[in-house]
MIFI-284839 format. One record per residue: residue number from 1; residue in one letter; x negated, y, z negated of N, C-alpha, C in turn. Coordinates in steps of 0.02 Angstrom, whole numbers, plus 50000, padded with zeros to 5 digits. Last residue first. Layout:
N
[pt NUM, A, [X, Y, Z], [X, Y, Z], [X, Y, Z]]
...
//
This chain:
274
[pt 274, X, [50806, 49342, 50658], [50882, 49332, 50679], [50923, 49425, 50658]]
[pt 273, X, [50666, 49351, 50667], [50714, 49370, 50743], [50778, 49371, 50752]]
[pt 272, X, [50621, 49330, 50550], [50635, 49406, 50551], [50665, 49412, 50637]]
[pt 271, X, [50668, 49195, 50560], [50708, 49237, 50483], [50696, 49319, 50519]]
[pt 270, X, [50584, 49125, 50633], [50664, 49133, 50653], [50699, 49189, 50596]]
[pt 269, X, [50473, 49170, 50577], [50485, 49192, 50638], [50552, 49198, 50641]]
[pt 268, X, [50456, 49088, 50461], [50481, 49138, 50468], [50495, 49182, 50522]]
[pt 267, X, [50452, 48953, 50542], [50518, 48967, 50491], [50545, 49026, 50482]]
[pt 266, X, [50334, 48968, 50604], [50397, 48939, 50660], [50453, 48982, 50588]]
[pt 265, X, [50243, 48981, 50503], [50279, 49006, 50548], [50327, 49041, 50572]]
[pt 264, X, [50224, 48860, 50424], [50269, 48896, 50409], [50284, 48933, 50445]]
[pt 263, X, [50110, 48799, 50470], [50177, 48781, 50509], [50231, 48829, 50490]]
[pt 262, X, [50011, 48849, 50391], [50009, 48890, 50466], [50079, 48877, 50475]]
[pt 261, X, [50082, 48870, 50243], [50040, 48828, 50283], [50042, 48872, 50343]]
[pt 260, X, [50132, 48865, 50055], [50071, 48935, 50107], [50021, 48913, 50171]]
[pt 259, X, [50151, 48770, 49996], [50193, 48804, 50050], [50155, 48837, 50103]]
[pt 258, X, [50121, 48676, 49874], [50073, 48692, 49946], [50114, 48733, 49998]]
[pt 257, X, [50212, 48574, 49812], [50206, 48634, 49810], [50161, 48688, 49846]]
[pt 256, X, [50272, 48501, 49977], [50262, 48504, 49883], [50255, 48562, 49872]]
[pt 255, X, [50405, 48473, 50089], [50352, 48486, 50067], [50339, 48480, 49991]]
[pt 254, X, [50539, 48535, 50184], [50490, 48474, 50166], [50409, 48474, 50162]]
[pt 253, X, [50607, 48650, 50080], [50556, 48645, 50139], [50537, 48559, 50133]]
[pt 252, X, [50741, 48768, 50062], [50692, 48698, 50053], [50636, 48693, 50088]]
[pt 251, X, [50753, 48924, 50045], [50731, 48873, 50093], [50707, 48827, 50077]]
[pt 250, X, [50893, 49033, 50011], [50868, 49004, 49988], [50850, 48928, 50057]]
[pt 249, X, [50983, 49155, 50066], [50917, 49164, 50047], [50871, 49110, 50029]]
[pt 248, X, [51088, 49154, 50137], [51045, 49105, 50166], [50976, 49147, 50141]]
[pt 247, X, [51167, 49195, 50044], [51183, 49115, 50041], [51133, 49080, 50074]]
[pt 246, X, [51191, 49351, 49977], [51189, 49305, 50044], [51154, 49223, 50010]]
[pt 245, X, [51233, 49368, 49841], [51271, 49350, 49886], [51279, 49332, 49942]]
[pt 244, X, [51154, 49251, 49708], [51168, 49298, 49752], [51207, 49299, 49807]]
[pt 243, X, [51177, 49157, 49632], [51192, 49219, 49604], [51184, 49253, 49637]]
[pt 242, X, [51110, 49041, 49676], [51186, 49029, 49672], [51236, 49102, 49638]]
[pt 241, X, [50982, 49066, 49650], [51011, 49091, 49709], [51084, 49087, 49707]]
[pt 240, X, [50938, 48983, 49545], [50956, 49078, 49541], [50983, 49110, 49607]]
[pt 239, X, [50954, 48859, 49573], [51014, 48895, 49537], [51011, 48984, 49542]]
[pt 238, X, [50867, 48835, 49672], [50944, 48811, 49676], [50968, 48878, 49625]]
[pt 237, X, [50759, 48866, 49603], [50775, 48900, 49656], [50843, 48916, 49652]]
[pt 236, X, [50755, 48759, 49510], [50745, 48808, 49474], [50777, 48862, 49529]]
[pt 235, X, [50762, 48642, 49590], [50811, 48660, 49562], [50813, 48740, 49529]]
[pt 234, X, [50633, 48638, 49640], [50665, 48661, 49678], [50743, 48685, 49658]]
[pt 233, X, [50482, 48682, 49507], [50557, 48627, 49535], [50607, 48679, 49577]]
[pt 232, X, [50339, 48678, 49538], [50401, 48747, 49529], [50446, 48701, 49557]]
[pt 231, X, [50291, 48544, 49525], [50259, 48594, 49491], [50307, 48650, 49464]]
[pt 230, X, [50336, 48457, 49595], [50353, 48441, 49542], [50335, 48488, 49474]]
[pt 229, X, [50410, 48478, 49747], [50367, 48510, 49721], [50398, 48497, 49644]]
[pt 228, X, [50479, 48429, 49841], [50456, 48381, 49829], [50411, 48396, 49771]]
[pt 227, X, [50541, 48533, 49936], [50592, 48493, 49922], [50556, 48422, 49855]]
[pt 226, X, [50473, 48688, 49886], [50463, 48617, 49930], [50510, 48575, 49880]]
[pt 225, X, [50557, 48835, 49926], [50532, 48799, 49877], [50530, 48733, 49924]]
[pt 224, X, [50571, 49023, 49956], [50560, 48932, 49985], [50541, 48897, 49937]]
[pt 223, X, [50690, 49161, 49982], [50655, 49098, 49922], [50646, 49059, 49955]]
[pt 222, X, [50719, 49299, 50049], [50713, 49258, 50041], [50652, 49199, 49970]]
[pt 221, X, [50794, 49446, 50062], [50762, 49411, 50008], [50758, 49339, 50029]]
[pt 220, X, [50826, 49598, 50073], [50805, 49548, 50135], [50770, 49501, 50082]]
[pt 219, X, [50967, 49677, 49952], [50896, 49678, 50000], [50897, 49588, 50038]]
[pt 218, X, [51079, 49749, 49941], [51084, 49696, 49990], [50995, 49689, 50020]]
[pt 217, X, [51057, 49808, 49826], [51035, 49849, 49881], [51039, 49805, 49950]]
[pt 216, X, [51151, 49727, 49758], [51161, 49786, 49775], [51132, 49822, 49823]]
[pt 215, X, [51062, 49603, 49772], [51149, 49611, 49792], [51176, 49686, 49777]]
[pt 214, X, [50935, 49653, 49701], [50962, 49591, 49762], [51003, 49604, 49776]]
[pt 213, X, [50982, 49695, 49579], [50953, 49748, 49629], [50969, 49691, 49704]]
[pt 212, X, [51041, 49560, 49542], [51085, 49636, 49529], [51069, 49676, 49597]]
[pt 211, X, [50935, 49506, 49516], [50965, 49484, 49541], [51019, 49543, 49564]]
[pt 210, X, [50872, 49590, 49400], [50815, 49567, 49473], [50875, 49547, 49534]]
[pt 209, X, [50914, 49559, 49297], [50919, 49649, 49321], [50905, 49649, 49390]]
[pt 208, X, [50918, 49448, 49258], [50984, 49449, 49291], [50985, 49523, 49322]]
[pt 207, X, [50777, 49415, 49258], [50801, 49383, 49321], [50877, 49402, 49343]]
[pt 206, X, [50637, 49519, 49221], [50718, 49532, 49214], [50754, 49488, 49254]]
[pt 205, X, [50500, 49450, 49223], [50542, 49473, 49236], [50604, 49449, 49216]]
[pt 204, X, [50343, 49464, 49115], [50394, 49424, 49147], [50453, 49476, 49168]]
[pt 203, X, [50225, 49544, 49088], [50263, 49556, 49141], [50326, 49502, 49175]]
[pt 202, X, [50144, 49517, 48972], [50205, 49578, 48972], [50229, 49590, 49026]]
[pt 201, X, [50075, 49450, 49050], [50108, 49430, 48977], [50143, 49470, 48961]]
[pt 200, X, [49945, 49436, 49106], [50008, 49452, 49154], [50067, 49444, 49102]]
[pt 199, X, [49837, 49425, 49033], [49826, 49483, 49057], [49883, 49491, 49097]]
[pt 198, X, [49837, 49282, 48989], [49859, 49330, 48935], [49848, 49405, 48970]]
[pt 197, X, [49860, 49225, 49129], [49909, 49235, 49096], [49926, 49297, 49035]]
[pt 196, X, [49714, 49266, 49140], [49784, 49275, 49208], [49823, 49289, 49161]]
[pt 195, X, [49654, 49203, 49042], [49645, 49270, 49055], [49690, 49300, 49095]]
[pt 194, X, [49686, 49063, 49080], [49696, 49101, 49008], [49685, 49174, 49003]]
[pt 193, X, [49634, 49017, 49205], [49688, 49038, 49190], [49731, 49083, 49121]]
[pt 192, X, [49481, 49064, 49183], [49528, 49123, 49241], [49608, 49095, 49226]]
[pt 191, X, [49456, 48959, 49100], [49453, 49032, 49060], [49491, 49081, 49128]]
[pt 190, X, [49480, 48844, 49182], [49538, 48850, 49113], [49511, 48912, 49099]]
[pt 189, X, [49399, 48894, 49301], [49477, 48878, 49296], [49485, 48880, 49244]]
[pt 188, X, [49266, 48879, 49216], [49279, 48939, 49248], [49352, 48937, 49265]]
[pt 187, X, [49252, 48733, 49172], [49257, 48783, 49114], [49280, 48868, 49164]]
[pt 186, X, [49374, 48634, 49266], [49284, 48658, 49256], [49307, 48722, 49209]]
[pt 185, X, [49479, 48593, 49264], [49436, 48536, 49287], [49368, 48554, 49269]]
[pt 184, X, [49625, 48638, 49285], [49595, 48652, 49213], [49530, 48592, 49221]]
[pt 183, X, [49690, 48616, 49399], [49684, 48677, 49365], [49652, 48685, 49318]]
[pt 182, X, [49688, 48484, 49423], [49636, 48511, 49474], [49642, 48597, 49426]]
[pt 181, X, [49754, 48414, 49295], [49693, 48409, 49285], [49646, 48445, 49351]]
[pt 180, X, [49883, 48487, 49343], [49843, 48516, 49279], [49789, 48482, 49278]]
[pt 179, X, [49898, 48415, 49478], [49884, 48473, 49484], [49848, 48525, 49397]]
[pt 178, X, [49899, 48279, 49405], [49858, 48308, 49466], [49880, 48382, 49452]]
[pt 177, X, [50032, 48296, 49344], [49971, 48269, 49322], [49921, 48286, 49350]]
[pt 176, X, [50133, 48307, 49450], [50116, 48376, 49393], [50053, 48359, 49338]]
[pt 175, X, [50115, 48223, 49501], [50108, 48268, 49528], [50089, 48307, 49499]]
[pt 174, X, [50163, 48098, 49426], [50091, 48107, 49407], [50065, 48169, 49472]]
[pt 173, X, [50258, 48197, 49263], [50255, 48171, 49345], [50184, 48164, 49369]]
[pt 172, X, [50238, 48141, 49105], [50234, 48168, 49148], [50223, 48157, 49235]]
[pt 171, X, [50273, 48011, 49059], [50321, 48076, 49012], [50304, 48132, 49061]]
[pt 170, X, [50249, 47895, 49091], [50286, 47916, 49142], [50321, 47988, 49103]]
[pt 169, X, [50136, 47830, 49016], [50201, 47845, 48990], [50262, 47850, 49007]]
[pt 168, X, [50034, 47883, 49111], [50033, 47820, 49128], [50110, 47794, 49068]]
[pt 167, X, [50047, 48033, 49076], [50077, 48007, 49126], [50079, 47949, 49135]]
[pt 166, X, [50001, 48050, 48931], [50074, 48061, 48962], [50087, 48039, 49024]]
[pt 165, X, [49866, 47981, 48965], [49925, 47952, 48919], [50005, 47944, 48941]]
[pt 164, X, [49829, 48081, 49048], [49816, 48029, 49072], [49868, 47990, 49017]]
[pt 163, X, [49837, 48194, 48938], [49861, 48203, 49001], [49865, 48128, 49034]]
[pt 162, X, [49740, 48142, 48845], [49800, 48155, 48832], [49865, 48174, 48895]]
[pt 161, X, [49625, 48183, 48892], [49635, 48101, 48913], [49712, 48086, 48873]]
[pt 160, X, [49609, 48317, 48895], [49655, 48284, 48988], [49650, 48203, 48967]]
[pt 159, X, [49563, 48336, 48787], [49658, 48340, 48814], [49654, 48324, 48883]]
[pt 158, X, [49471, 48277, 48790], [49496, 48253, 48739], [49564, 48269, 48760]]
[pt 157, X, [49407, 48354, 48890], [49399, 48291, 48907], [49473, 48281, 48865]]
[pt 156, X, [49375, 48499, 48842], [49431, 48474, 48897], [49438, 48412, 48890]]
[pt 155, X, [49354, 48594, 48709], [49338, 48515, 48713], [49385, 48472, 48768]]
[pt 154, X, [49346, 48718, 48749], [49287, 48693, 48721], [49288, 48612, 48731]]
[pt 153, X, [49474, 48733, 48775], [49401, 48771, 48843], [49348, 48751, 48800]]
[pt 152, X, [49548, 48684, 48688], [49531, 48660, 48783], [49485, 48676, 48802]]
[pt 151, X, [49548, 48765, 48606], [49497, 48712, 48594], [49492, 48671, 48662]]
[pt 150, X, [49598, 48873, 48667], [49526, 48890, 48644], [49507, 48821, 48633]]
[pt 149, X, [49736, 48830, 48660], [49697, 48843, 48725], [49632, 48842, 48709]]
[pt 148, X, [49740, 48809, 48522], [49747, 48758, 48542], [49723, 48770, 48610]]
[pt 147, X, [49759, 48964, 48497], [49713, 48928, 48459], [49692, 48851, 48495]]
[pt 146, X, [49878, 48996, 48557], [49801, 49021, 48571], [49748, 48993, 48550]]
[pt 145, X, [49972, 48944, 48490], [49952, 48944, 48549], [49872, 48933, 48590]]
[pt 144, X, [49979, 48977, 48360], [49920, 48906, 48359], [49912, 48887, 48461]]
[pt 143, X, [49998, 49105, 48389], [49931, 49110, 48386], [49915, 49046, 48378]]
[pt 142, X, [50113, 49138, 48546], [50102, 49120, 48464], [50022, 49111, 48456]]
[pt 141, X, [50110, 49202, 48674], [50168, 49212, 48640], [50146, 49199, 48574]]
[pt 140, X, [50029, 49099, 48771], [50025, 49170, 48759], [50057, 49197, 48710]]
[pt 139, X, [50104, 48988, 48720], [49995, 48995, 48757], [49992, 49082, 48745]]
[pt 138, X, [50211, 48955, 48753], [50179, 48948, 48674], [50106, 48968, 48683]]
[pt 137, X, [50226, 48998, 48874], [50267, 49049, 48809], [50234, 49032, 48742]]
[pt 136, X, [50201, 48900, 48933], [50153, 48976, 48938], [50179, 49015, 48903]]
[pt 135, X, [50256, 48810, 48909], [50190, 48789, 48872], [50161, 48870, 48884]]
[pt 134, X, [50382, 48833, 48935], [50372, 48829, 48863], [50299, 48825, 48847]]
[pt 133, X, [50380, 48929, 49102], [50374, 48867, 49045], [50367, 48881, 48986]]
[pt 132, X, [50532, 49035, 49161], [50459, 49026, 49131], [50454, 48988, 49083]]
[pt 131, X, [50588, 49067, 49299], [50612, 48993, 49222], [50542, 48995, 49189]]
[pt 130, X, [50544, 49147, 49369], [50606, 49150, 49372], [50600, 49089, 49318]]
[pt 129, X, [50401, 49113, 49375], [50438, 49175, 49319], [50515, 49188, 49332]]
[pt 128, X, [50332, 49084, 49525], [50344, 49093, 49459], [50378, 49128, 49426]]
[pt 127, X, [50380, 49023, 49696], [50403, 49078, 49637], [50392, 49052, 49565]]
[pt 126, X, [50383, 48946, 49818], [50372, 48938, 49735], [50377, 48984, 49701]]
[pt 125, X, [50342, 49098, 49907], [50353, 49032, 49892], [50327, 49019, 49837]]
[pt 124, X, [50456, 49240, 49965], [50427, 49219, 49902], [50425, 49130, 49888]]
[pt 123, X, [50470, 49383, 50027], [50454, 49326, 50033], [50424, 49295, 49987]]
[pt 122, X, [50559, 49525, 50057], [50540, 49506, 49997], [50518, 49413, 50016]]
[pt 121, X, [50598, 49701, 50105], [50580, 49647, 50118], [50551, 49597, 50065]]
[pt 120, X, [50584, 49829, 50028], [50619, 49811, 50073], [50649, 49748, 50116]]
[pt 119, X, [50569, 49944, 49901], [50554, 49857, 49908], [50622, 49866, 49983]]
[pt 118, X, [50623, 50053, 49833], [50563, 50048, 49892], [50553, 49985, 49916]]
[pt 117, X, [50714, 50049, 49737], [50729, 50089, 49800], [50695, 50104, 49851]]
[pt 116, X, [50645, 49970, 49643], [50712, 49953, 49672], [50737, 49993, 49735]]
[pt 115, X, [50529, 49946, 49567], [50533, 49987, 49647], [50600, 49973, 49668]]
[pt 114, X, [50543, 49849, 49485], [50509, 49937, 49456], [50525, 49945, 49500]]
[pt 113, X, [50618, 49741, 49512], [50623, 49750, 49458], [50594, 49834, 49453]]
[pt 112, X, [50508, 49702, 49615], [50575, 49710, 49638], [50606, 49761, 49578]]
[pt 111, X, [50390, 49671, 49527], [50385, 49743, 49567], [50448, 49761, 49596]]
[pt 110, X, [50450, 49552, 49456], [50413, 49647, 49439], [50432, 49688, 49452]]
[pt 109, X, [50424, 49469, 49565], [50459, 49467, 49567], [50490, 49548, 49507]]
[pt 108, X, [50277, 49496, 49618], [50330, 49512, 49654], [50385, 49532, 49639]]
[pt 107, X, [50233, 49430, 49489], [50229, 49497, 49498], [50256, 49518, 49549]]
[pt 106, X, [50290, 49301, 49538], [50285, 49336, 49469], [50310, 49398, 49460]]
[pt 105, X, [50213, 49268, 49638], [50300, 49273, 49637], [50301, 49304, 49570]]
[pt 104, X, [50088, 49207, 49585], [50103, 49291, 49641], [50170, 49302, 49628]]
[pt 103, X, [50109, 49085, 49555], [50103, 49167, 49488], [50093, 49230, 49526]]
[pt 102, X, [50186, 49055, 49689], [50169, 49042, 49621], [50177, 49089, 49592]]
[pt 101, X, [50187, 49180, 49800], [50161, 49106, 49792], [50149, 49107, 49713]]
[pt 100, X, [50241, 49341, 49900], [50211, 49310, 49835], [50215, 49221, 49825]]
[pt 99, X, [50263, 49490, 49977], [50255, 49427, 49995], [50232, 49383, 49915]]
[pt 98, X, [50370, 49624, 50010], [50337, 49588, 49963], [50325, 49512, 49990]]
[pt 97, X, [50375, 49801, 50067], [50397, 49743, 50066], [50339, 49680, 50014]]
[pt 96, X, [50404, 49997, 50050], [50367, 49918, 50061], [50378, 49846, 50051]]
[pt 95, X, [50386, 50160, 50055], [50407, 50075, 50051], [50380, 50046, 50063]]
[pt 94, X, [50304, 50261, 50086], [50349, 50270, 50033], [50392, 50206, 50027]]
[pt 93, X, [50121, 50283, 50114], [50176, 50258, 50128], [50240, 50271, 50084]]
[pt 92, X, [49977, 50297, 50105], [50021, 50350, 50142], [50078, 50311, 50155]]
[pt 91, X, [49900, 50231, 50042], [49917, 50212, 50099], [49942, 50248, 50145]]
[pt 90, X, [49912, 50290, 49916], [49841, 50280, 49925], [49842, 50283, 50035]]
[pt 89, X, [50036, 50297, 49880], [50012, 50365, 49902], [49933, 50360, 49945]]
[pt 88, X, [50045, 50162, 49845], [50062, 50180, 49919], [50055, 50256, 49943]]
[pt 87, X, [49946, 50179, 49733], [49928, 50130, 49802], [49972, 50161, 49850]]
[pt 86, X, [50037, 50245, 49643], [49965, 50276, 49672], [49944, 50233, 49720]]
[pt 85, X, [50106, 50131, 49633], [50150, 50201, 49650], [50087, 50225, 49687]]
[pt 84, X, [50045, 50057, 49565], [50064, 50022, 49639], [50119, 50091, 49674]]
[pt 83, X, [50010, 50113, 49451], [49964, 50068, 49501], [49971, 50065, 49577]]
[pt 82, X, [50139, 50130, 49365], [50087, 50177, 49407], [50048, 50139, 49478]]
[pt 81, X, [50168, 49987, 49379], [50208, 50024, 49419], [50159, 50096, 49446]]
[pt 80, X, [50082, 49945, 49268], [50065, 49924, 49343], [50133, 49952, 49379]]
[pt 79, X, [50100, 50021, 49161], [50037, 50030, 49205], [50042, 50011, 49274]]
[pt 78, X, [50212, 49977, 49139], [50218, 50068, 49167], [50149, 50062, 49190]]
[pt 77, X, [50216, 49871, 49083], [50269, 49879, 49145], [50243, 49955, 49192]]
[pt 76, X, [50044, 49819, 49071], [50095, 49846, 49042], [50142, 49871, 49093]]
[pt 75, X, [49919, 49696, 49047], [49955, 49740, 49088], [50025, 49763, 49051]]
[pt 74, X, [49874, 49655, 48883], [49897, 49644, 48922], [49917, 49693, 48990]]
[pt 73, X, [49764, 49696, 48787], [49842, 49712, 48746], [49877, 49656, 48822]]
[pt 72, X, [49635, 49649, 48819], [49641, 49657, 48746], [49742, 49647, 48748]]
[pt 71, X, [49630, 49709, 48938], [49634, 49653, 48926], [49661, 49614, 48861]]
[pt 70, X, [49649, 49844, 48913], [49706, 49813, 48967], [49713, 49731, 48959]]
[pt 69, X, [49540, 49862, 48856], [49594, 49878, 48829], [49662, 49849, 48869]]
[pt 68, X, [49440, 49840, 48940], [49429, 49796, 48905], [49510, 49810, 48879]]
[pt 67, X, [49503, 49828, 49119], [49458, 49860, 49090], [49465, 49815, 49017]]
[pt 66, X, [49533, 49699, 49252], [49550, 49755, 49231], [49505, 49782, 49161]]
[pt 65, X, [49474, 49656, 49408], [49461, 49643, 49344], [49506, 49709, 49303]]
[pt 64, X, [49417, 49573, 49553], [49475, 49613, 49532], [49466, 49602, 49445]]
[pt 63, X, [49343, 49500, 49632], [49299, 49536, 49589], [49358, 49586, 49549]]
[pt 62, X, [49407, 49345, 49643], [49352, 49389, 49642], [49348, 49420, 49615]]
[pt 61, X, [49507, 49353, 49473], [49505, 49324, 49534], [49460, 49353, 49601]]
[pt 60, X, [49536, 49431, 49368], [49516, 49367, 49368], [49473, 49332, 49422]]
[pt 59, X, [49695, 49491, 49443], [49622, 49493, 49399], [49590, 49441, 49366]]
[pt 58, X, [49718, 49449, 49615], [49748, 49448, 49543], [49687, 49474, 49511]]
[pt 57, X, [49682, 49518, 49773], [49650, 49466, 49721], [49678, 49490, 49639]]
[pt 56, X, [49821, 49561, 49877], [49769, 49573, 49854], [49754, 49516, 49797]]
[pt 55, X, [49842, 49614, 50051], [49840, 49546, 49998], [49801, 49547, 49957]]
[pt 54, X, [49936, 49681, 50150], [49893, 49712, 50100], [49886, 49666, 50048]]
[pt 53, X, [49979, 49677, 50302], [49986, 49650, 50255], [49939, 49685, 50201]]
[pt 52, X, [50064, 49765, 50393], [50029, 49752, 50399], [50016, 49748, 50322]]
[pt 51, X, [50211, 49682, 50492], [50196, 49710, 50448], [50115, 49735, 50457]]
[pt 50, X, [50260, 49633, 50622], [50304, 49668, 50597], [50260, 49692, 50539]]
[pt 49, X, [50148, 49569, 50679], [50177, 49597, 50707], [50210, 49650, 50684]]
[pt 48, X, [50134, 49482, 50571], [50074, 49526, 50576], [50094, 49573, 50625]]
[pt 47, X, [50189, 49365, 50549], [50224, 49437, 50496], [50168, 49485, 50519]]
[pt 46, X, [50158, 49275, 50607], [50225, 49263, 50617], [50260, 49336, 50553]]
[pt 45, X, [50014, 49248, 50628], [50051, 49259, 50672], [50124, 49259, 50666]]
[pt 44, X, [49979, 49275, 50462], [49969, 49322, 50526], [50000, 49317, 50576]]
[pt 43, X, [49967, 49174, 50390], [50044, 49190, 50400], [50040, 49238, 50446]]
[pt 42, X, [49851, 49165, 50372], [49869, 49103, 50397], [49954, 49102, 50417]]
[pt 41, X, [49831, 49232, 50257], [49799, 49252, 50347], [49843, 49222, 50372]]
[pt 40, X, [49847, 49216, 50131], [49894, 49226, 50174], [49877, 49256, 50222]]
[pt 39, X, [49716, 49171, 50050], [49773, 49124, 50093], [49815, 49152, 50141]]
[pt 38, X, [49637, 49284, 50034], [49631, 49259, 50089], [49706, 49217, 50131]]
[pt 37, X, [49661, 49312, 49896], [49692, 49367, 49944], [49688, 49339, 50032]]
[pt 36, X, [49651, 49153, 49829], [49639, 49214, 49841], [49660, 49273, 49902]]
[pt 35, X, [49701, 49038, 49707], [49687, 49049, 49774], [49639, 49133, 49770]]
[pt 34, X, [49690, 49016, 49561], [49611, 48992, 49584], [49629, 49013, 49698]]
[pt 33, X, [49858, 49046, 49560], [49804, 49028, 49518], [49750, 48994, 49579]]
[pt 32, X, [49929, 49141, 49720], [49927, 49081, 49659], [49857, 49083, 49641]]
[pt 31, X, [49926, 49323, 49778], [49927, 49241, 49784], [49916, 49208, 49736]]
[pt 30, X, [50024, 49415, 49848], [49993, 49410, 49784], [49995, 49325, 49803]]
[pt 29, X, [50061, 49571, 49954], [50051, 49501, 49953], [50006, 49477, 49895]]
[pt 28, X, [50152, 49692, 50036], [50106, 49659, 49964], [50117, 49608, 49969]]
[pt 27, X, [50163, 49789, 50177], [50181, 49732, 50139], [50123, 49687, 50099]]
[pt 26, X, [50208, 49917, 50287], [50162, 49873, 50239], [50207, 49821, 50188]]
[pt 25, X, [50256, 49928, 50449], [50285, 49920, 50378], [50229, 49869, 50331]]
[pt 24, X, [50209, 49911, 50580], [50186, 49985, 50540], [50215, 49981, 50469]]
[pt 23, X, [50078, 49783, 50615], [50117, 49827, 50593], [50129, 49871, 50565]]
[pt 22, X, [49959, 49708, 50592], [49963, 49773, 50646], [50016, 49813, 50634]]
[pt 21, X, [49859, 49611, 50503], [49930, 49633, 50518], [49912, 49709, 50580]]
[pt 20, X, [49764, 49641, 50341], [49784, 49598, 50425], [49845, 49624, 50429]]
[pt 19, X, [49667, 49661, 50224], [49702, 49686, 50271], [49703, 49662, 50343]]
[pt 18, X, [49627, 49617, 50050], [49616, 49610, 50099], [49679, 49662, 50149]]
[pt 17, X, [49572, 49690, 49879], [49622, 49678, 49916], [49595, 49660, 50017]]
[pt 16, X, [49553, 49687, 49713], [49529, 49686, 49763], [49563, 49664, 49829]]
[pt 15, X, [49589, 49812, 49567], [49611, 49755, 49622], [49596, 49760, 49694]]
[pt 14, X, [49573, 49861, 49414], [49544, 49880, 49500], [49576, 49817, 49536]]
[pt 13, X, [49660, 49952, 49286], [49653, 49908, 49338], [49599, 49934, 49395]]
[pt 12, X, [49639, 50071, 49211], [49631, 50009, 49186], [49627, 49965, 49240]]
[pt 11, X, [49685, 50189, 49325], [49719, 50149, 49254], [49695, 50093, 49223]]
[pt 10, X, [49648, 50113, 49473], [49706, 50152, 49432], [49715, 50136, 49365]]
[pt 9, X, [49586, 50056, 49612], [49570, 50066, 49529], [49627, 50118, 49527]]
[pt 8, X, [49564, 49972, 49748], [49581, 50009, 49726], [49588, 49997, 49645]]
[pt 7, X, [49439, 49883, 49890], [49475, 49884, 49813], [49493, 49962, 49819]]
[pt 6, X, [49432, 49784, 50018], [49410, 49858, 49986], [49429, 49843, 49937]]
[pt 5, X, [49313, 49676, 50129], [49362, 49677, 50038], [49349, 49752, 50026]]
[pt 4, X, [49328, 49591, 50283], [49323, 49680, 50239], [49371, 49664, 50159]]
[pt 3, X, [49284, 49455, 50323], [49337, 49490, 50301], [49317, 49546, 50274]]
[pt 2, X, [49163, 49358, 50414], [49186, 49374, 50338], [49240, 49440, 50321]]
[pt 1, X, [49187, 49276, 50549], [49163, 49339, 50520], [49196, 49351, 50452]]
//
């Protein structure tokens, strides 16, 4: 049976959102480039108890879109805090917890950052934006940036046979080879990622303000990263955790970057029974 999509609008934004779970503590959930609000069903039996999830579609991404001016300048810290202030009034709630994957971790990682005294809970695989790349700083950030994305979305071949170079070179992993030629393969991926980004571009996070709130409000934080993932290096994890004070925030996994599996589970099960 096909899933109920509601949406909510605030401000420039609408975002389209799914709902599972039974529980009485809500919890945001943001998912990776080309996924959707769907992936995290599949975590139902092991957070549906304790939460009830609220997963919603990035912009871009079904039908979630934000207005022309939002697009034009980028989301802004105070828009999307409104946003998600008026959502839990929407809900009737005054906390909440966080789930996030990739460029979900992102904005998770944000929302820790604006809600410091409402965030309760915090799950986060692969995590973006704790080490943000040079190529998304030069993509969004400068104009031969921009300029050089635009000729991707016109002439792909010519840079993915530049991609195929770097890696038969060994300058790139051929993991991380694969995954930029499945991200950038058809003209609708390279324009939903260029739009993601230049529409999430004023929202990198504070990692030492982020870390702080972590160990002060002793929040419930965990990190997973795959032990194998050439995409969000597991080192990147390693180190920002070495700044907080519980020790068992941080989860390898045997795995790549693909976390978001049924088996996961078993993992978090043991995290919210201990």
């Amino acid at each position: 049976m096909k899933p109920e999509i509601n949406s909510f609008s605030h401000e420039g934004i609408l975002l389209e959102y799914i709902t599972f779970g039974s529980g009485d503590k809500p919890m945001f959930a943001f998912h990776g480039f080309s996924n959707s609000a769907e992936m995290f069903r599949v975590l139902e039996p092991s957070l549906g108890k304790k939460f009830t999830i609220y997963s919603f579609n990035l912009p871009y991404h079904g039908e979630s879109i934000v207005d022309k001016e939002t697009a034009l300048h980028g989301i802004d810290t105070l828009q999307l805090q409104k946003y998600f202030k008026n959502f839990l009034w929407h809900i009737h709630h005054t906390y909440f917890s966080l789930l996030g994957y990739s460029i979900g971790g992102k904005l998770a990682l944000k929302l820790i950052e604006l809600f410091p005294d409402e965030v309760r809970s915090v799950l986060l695989f692969a995590p973006d934006g704790i080490k943000l790349s040079y190529w998304y700083r030069f993509v969004t950030g400068s104009m031969p940036g921009k300029w050089i994305y635009k000729r991707l979305m016109l002439h792909p071949a010519r840079y993915m046979r530049i991609v195929n170079v770097f890696e038969n070179l060994r300058l790139v992993n051929p993991q991380t080879a694969v995954f930029v030629r499945n991200s950038l393969d058809t003209h609708g991926k390279r324009e939903m990622v260029y739009k993601t980004w230049m529409c999430m571009r004023n929202l990198d996070p504070d990692t030492r303000k982020i870390k702080n709130i972590i160990n002060e409000k002793n929040l419930d934080f965990h990190l997973f990263f795959g032990k194998y993932d050439k995409v969000i290096l597991p080192s990147i994890g390693k180190k920002f955790a070495r700044g907080l004070r519980n020790k068992k925030s941080l989860h390898i996994l045997d795995a790549g970057h693909q976390l978001v599996k049924e088996k996961i589970n078993h993992e978090l099960e043991n995290i919210f029974s201990a």
